[in-house]
Backbone as CSV, one residue per row, in Angstrom:
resi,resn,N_x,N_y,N_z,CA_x,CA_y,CA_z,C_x,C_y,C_z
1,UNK,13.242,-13.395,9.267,11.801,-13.393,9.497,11.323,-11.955,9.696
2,UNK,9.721,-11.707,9.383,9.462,-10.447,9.527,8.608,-9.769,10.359
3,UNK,8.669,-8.890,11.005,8.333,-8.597,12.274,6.962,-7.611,12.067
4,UNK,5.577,-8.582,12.194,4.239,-7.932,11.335,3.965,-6.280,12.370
5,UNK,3.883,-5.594,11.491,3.453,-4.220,12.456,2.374,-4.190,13.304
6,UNK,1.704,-5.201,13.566,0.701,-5.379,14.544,1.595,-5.741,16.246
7,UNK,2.689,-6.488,16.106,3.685,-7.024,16.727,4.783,-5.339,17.115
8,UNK,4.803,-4.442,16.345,5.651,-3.391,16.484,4.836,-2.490,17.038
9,UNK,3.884,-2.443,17.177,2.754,-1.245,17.441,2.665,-1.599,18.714
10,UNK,2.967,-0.704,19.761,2.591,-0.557,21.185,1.514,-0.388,21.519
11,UNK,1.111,-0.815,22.632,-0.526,-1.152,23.272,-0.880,0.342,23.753
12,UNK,0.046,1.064,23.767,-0.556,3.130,24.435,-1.103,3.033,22.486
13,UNK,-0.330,2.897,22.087,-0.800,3.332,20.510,-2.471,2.569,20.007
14,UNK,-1.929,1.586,19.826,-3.118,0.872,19.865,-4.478,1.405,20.743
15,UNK,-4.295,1.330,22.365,-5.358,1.933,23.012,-5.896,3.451,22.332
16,UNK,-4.873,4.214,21.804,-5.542,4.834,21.373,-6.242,5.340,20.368
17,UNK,-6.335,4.136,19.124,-6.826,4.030,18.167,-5.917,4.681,17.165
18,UNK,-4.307,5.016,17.061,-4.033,5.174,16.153,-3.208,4.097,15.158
19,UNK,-3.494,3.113,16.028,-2.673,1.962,15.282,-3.224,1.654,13.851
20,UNK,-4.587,2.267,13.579,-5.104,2.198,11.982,-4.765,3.390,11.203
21,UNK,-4.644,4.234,11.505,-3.837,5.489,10.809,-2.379,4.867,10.570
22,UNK,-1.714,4.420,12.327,0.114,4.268,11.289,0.242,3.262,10.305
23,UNK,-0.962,2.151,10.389,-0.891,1.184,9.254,-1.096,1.389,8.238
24,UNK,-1.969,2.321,8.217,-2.551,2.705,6.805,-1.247,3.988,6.514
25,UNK,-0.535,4.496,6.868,0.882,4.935,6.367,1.605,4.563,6.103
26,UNK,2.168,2.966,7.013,2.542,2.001,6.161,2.747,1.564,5.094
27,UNK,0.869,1.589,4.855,0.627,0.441,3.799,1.089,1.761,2.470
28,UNK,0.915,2.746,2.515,1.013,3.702,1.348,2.203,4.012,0.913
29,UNK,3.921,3.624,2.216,4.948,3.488,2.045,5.586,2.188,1.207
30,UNK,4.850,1.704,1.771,5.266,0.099,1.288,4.910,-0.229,-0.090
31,UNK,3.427,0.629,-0.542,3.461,0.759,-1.779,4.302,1.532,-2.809
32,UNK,4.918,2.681,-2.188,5.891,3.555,-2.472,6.907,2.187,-2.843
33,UNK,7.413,2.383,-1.937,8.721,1.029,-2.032,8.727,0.263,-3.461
34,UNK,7.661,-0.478,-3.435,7.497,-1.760,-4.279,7.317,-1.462,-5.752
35,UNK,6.749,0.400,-5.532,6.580,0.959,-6.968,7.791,1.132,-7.532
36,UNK,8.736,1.949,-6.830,9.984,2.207,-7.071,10.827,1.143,-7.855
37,UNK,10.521,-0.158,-7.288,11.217,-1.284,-7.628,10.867,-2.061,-9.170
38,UNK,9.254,-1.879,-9.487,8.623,-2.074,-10.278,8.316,-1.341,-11.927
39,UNK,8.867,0.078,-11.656,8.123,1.066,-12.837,9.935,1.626,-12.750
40,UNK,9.508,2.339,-13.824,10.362,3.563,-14.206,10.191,4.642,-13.175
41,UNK,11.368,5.071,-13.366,11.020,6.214,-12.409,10.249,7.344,-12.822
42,UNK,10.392,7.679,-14.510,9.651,9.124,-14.710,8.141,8.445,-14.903
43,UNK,7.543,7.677,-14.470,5.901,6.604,-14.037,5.777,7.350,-12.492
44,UNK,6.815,6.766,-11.266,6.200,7.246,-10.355,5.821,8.539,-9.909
45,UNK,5.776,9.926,-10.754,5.342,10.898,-10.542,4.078,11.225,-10.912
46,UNK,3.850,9.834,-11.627,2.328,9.694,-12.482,0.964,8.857,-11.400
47,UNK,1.703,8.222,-9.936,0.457,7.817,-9.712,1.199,8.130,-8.011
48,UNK,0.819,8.152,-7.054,-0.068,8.634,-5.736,-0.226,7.475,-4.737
49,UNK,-0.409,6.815,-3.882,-1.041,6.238,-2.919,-1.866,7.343,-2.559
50,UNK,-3.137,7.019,-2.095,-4.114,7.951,-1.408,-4.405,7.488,0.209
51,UNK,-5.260,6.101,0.371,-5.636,6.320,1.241,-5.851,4.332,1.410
52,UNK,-6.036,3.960,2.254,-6.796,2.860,2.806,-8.327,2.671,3.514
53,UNK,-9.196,2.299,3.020,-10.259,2.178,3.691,-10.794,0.027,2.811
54,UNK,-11.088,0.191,4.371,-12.070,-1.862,3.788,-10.902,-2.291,3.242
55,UNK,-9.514,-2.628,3.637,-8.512,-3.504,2.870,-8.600,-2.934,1.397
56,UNK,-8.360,-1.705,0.872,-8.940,-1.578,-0.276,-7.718,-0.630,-0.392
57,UNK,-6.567,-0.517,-0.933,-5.760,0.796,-1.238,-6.280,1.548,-2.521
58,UNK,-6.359,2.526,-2.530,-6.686,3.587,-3.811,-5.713,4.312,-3.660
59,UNK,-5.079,4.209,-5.334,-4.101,4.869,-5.830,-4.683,5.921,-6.922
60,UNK,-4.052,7.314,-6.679,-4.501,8.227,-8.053,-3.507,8.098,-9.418
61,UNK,-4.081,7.761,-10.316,-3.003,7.661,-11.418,-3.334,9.305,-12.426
62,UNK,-2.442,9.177,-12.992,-2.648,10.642,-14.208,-3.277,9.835,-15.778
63,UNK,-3.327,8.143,-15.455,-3.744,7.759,-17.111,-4.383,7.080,-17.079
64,UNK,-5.031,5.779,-18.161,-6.054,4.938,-17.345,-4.957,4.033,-17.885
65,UNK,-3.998,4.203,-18.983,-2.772,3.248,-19.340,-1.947,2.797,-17.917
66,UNK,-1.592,3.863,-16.897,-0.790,3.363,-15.942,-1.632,2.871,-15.151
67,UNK,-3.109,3.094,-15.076,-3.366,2.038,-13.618,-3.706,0.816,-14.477
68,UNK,-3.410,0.567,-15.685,-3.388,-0.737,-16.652,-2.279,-1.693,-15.868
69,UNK,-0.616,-0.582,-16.313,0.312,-0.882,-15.965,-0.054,-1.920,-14.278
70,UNK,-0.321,-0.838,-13.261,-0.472,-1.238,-12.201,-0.978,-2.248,-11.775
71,UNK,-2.159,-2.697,-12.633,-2.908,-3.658,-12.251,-2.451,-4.790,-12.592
72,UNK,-1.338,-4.627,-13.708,-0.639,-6.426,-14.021,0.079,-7.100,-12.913
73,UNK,0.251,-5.352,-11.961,1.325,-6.040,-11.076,0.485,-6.267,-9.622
74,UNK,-0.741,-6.148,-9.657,-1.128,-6.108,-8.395,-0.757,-7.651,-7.830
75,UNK,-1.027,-8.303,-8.413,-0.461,-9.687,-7.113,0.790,-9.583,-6.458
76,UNK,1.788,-8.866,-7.801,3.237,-8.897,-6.814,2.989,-7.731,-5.863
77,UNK,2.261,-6.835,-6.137,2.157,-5.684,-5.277,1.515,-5.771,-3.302
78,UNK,0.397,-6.728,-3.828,-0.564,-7.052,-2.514,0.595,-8.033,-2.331
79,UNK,1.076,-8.794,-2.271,2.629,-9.923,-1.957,3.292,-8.871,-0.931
80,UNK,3.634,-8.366,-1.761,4.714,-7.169,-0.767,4.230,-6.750,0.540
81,UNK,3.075,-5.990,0.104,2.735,-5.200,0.893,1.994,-6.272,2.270
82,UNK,1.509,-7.186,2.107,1.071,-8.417,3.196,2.147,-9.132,3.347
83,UNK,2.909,-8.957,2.815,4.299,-9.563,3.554,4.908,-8.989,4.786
84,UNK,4.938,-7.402,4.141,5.555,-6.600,5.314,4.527,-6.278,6.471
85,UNK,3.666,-5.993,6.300,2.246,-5.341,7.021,1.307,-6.249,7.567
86,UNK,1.421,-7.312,7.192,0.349,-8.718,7.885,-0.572,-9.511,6.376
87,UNK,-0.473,-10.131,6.669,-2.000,-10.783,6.044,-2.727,-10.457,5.799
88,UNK,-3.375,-10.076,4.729,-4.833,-9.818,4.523,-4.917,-8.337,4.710
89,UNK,-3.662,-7.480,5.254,-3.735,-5.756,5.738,-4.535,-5.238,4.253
90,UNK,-4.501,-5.957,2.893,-4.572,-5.333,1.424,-5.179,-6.138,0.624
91,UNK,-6.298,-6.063,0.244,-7.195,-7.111,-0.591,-7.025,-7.121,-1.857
92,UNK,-7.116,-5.317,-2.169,-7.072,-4.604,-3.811,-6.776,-3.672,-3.797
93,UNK,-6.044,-3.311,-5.289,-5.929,-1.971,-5.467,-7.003,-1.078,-5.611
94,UNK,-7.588,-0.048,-5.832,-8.466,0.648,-6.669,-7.686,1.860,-7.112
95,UNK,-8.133,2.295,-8.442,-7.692,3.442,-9.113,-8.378,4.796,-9.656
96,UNK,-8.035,6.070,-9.466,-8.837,7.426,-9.523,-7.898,7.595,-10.323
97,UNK,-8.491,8.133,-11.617,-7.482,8.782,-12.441,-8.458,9.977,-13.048
């Protein structure tokens, strides 16, 4: 079973409001992760995690072909990443290329 980072995050952390910053580092690792598992490797030098804002991850890609790529996989991608991170932590991707 998996232990949601809301559950790992200490209440000093939390009180002090950085419990949305380490999630949102998280969530940009976890996308790391799942990319790795998903693409080629000479791909992941081609796109970025950026940032989290509104359940919304934005990734920078270098093509509009790879955030093509990306987007076939977004269900397995948001899967992952709300698996490890909670429910609902990831709605959509968005892409800057």
């Amino acid at each position: 079973s998996f232990t949601h980072l809301s559950d790992m995050l200490g209440k000093s952390v939390r009180r002090k409001g950085l419990s949305s910053q380490v999630e949102a580092a998280m969530i940009l690792e976890l996308f790391r992760q799942k990319a790795k598992e998903l693409f080629d490797e000479s791909l992941l030098e081609s796109m970025r995690p950026l940032y989290v804002k509104d359940r919304v991850l934005t990734i920078a890609v270098l093509s509009p072909v790879l955030a093509q790529e990306i987007k076939l996989r977004e269900p397995e991608i948001l899967d992952y990443i709300n698996e490890k991170a909670g429910r609902g932590a990831i709605e959509q991707l968005r892409f800057l290329s």
